[in-house]
Biopython code that builds the backbone (N, CA, C, O; Angstrom):
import numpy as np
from Bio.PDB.StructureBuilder import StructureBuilder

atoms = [
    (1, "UNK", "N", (0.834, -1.175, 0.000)),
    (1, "UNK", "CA", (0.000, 0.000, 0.000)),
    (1, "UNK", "C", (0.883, 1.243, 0.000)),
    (1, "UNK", "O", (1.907, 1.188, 0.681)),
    (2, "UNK", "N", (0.698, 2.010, -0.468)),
    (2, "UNK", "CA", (1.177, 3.251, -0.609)),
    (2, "UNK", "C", (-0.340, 4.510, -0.266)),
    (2, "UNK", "O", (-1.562, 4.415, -0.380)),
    (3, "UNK", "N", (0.488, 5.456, 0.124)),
    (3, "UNK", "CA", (-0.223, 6.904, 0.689)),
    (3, "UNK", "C", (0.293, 8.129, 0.355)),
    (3, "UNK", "O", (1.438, 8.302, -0.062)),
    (4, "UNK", "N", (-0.231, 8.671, 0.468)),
    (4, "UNK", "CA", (-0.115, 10.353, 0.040)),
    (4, "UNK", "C", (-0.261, 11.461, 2.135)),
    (4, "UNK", "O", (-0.251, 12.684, 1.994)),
    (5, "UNK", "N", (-0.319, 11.186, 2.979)),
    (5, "UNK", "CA", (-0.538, 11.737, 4.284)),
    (5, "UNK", "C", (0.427, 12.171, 4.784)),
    (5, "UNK", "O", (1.641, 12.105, 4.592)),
    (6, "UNK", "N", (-0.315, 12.692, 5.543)),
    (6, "UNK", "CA", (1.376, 13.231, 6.828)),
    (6, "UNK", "C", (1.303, 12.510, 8.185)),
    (6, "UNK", "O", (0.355, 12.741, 8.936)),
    (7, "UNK", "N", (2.130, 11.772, 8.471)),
    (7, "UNK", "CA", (2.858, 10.689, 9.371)),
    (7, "UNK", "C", (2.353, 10.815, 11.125)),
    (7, "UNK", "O", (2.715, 10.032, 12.002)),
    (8, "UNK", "N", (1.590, 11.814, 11.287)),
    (8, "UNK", "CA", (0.402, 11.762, 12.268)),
    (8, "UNK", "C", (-0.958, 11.258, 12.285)),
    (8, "UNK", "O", (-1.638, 11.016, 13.283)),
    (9, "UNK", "N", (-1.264, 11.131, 11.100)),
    (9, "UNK", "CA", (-2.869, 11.275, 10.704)),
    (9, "UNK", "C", (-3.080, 10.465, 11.349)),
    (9, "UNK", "O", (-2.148, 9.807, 11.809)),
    (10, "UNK", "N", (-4.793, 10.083, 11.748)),
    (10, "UNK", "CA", (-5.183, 8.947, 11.710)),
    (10, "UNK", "C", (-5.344, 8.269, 10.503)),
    (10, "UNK", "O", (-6.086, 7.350, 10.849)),
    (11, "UNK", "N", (-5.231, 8.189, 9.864)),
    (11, "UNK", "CA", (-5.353, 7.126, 9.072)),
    (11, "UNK", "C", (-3.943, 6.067, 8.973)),
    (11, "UNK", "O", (-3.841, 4.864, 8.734)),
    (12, "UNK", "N", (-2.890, 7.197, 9.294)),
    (12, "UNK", "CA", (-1.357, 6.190, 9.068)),
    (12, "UNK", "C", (-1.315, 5.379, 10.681)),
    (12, "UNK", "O", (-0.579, 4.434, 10.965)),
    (13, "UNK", "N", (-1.961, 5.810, 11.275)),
    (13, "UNK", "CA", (-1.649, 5.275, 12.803)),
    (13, "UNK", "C", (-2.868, 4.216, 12.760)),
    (13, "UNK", "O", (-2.571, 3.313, 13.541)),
    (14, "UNK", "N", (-4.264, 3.937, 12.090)),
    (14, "UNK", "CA", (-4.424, 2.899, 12.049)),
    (14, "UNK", "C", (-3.716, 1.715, 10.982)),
    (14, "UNK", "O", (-3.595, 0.540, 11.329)),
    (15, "UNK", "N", (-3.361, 2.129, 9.903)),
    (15, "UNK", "CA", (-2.671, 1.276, 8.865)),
    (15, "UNK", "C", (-1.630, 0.434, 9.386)),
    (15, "UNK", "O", (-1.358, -0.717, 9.044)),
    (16, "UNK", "N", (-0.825, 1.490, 10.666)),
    (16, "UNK", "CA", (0.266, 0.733, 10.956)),
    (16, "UNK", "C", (-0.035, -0.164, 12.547)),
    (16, "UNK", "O", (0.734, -0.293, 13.500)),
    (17, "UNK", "N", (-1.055, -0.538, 12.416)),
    (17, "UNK", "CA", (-2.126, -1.115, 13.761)),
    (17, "UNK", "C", (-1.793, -2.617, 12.692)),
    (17, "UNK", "O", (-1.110, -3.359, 13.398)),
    (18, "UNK", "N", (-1.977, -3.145, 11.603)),
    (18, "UNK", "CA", (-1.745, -3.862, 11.209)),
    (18, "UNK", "C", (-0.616, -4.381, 10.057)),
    (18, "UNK", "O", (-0.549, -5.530, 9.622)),
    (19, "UNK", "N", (0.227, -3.284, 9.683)),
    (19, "UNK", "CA", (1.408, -3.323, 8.482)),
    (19, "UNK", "C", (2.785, -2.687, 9.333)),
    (19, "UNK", "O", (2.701, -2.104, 10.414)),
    (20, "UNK", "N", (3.577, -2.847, 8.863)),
    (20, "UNK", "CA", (4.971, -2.371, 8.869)),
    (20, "UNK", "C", (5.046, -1.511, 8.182)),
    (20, "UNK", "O", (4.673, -1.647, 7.017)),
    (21, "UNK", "N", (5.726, 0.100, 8.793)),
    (21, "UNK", "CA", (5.482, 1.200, 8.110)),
    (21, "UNK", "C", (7.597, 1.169, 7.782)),
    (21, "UNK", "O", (8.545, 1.347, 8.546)),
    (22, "UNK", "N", (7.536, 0.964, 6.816)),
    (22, "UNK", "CA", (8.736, 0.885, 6.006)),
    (22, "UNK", "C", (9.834, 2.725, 6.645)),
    (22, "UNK", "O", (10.903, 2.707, 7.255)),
    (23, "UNK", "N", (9.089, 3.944, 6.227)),
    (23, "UNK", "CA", (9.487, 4.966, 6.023)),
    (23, "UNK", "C", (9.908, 5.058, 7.605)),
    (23, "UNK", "O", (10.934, 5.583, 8.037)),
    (24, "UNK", "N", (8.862, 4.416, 8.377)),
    (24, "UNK", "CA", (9.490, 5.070, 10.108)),
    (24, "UNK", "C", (10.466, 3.912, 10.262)),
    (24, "UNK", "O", (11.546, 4.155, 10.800)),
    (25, "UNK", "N", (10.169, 2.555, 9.803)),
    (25, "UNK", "CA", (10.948, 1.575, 10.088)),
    (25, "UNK", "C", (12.873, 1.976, 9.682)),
    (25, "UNK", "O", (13.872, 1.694, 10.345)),
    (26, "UNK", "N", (12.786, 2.482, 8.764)),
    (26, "UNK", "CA", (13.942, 2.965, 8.104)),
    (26, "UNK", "C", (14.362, 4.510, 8.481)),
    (26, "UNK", "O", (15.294, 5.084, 7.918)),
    (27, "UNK", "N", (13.436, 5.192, 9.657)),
    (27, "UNK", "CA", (13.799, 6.056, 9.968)),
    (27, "UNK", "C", (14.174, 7.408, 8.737)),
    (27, "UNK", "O", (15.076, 8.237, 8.863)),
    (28, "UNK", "N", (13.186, 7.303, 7.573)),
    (28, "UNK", "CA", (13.611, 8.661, 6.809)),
    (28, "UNK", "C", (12.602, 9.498, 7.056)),
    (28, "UNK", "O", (11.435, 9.456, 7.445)),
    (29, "UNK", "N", (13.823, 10.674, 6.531)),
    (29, "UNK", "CA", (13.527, 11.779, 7.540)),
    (29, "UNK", "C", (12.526, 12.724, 6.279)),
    (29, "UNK", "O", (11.664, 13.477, 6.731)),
    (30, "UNK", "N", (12.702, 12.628, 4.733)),
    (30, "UNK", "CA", (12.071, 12.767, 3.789)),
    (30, "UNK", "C", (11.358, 12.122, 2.536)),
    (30, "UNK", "O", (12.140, 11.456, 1.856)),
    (31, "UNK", "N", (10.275, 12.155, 2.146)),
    (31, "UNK", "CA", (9.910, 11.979, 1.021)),
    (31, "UNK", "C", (9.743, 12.602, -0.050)),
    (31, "UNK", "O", (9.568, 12.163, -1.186)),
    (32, "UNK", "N", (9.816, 13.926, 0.427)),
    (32, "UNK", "CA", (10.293, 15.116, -0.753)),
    (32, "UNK", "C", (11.817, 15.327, -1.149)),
    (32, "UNK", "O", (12.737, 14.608, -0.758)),
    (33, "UNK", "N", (11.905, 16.118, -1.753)),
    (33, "UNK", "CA", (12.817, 16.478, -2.304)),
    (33, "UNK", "C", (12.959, 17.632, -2.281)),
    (33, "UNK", "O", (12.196, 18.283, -1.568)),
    (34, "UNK", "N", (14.518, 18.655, -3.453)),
    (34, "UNK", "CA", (14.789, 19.867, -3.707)),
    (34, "UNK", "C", (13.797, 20.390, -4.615)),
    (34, "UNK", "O", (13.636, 21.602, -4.762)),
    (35, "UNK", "N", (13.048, 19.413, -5.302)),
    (35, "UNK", "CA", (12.054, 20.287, -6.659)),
    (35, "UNK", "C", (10.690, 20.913, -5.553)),
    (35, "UNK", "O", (9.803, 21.613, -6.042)),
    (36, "UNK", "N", (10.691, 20.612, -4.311)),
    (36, "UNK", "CA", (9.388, 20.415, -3.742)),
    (36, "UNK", "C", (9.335, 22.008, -3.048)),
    (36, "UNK", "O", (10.391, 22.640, -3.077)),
    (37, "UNK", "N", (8.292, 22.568, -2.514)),
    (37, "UNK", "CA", (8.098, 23.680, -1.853)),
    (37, "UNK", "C", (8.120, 23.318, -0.441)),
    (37, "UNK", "O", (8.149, 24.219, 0.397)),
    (38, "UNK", "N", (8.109, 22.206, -0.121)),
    (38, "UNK", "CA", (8.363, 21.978, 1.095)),
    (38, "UNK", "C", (9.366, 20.424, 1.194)),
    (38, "UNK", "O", (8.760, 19.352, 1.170)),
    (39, "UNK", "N", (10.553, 20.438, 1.278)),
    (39, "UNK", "CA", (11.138, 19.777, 0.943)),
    (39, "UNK", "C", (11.589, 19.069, 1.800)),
    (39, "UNK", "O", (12.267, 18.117, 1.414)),
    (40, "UNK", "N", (11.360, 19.287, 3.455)),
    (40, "UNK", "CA", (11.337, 18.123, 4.468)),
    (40, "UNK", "C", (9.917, 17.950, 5.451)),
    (40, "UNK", "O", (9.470, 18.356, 6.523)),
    (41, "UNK", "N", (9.525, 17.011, 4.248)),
    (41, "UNK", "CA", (7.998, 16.313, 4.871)),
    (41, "UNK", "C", (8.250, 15.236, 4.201)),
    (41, "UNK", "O", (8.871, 15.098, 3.147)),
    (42, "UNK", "N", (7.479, 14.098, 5.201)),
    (42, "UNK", "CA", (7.226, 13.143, 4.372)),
    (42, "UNK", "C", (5.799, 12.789, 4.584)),
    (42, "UNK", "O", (5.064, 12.817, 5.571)),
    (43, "UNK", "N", (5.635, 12.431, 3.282)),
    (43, "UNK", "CA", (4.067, 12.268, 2.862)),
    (43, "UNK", "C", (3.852, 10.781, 1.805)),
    (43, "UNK", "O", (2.736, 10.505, 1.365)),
    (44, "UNK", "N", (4.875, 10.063, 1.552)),
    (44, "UNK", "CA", (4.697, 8.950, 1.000)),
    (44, "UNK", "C", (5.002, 8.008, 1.818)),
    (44, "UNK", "O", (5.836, 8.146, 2.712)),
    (45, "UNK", "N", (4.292, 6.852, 1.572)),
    (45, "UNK", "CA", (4.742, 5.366, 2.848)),
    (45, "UNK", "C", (4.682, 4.193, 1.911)),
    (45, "UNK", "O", (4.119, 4.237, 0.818)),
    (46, "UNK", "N", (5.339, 3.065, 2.440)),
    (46, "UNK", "CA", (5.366, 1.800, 1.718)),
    (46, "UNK", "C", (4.954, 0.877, 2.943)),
    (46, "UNK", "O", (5.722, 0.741, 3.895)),
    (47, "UNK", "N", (3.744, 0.259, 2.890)),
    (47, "UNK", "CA", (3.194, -0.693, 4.322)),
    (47, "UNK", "C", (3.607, -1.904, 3.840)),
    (47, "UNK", "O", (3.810, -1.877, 2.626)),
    (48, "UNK", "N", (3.856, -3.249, 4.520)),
    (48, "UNK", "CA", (4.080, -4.197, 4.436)),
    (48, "UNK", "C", (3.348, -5.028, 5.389)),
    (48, "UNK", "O", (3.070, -4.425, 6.426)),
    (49, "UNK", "N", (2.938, -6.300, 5.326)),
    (49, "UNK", "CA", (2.489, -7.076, 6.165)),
    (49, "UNK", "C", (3.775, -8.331, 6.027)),
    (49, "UNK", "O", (4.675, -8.240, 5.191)),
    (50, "UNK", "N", (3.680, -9.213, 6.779)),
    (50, "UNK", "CA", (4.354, -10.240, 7.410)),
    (50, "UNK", "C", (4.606, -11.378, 6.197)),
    (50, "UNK", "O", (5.750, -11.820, 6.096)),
    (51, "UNK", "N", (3.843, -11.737, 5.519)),
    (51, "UNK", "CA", (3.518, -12.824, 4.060)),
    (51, "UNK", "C", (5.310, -11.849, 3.560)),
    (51, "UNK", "O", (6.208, -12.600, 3.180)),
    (52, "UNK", "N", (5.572, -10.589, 3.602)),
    (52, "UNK", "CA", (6.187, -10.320, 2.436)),
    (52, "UNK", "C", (7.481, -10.728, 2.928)),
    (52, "UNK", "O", (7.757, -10.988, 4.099)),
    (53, "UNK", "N", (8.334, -10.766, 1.817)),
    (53, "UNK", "CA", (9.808, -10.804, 2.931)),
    (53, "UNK", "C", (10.839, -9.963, 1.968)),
    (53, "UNK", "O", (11.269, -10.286, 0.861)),
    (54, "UNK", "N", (11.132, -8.634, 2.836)),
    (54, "UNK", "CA", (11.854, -7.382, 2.052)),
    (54, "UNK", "C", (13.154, -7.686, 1.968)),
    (54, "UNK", "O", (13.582, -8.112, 3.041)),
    (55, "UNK", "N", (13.969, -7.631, 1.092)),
    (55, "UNK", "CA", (15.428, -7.795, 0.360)),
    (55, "UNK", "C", (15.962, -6.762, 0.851)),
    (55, "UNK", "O", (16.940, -6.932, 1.580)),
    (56, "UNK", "N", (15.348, -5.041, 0.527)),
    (56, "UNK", "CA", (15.784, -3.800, 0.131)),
    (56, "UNK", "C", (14.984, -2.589, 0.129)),
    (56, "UNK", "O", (14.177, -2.418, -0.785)),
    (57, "UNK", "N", (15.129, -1.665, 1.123)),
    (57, "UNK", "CA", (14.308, -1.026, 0.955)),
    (57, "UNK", "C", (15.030, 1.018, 0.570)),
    (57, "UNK", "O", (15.865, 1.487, 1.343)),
    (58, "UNK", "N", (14.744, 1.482, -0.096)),
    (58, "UNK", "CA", (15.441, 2.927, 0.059)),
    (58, "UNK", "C", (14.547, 4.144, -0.521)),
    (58, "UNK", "O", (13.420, 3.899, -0.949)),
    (59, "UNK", "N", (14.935, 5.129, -0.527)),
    (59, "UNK", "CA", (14.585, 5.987, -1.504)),
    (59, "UNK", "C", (15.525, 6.771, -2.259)),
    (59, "UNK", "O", (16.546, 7.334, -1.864)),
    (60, "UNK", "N", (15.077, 6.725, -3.278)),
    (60, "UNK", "CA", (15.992, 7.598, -4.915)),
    (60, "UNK", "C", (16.241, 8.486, -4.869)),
    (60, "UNK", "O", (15.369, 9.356, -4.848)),
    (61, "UNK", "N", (17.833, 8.860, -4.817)),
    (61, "UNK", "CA", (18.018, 9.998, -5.025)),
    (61, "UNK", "C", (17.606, 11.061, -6.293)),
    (61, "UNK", "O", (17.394, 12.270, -6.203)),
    (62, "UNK", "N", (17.574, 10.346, -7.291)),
    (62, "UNK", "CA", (17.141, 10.896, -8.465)),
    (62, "UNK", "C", (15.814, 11.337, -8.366)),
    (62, "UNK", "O", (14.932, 10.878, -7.640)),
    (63, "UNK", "N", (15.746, 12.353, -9.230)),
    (63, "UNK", "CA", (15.018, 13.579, -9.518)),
    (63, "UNK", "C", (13.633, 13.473, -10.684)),
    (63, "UNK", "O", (13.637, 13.813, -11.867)),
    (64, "UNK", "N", (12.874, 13.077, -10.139)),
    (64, "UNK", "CA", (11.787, 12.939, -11.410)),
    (64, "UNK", "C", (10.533, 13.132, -10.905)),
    (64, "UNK", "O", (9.712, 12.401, -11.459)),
    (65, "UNK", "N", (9.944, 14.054, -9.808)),
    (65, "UNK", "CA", (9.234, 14.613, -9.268)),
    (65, "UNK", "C", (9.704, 15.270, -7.920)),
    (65, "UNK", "O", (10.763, 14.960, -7.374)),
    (66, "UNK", "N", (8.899, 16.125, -7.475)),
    (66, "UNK", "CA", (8.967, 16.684, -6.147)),
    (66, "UNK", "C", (8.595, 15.878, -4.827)),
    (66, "UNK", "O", (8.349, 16.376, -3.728)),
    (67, "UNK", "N", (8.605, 14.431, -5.188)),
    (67, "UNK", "CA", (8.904, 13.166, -4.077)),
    (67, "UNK", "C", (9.739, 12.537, -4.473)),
    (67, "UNK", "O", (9.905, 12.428, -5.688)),
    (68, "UNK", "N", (10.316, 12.090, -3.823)),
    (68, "UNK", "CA", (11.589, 10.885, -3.871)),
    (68, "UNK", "C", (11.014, 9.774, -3.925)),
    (68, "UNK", "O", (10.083, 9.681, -3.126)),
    (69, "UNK", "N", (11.263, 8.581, -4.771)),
    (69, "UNK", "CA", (10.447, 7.616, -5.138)),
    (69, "UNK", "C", (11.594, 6.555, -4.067)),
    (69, "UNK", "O", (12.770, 6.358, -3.758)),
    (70, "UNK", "N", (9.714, 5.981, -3.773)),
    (70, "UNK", "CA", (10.523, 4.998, -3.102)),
    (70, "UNK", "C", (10.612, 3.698, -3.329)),
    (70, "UNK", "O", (9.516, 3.181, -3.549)),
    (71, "UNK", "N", (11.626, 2.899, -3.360)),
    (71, "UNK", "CA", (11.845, 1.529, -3.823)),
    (71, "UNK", "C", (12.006, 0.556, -2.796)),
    (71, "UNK", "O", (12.808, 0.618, -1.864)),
    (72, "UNK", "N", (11.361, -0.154, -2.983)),
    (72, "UNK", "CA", (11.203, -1.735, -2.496)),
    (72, "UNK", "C", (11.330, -2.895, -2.817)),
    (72, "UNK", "O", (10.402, -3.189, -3.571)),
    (73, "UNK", "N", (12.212, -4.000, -2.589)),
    (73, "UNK", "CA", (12.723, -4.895, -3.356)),
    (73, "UNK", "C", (12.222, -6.129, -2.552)),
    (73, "UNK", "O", (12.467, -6.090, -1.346)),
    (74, "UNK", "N", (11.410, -7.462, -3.133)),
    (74, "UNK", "CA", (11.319, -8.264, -1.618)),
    (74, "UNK", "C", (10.915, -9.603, -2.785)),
    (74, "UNK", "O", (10.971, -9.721, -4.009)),
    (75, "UNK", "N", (10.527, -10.408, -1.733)),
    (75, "UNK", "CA", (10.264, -11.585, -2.343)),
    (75, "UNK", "C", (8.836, -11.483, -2.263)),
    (75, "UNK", "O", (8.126, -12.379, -2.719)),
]
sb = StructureBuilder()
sb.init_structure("model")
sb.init_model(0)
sb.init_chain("A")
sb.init_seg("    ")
for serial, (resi, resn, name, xyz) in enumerate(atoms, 1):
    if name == "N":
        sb.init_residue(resn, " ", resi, " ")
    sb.init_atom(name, np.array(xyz, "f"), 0.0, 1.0, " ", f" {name:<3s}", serial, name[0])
structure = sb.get_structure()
């Protein structure tokens, strides 16, 4: 699952009642970027449940919107 929120909401605090929130798990501190008007927020998430089993997880430095895309690699 992926989201568009900001990392208080309720909605991310129930999601992560049942998933693994990748972005806090990994402790980043952004999902934006330099193209962005606000360039330290994060507002994208990658949830996981337990079935998955993650290889790799990061976000791109490269530049192809005003979020940093995030990548996930798993079985």
């Amino acid at each position: 699952m992926i989201f568009n929120v900001h990392p208080n909401s309720k909605t991310i605090n129930i999601i992560e009642e049942k998933y693994l929130n990748l972005v806090k798990k990994y402790k980043i501190s952004s999902t934006r970027n330099s193209l962005s008007k606000r360039p330290k927020e994060i507002v994208d998430y990658i949830f996981m449940n337990k079935e998955v089993t993650l290889n790799n997880f990061r976000v791109s430095k490269e530049l192809v919107s005003d979020h940093s895309a995030l990548i996930m690699e798993f079985d």
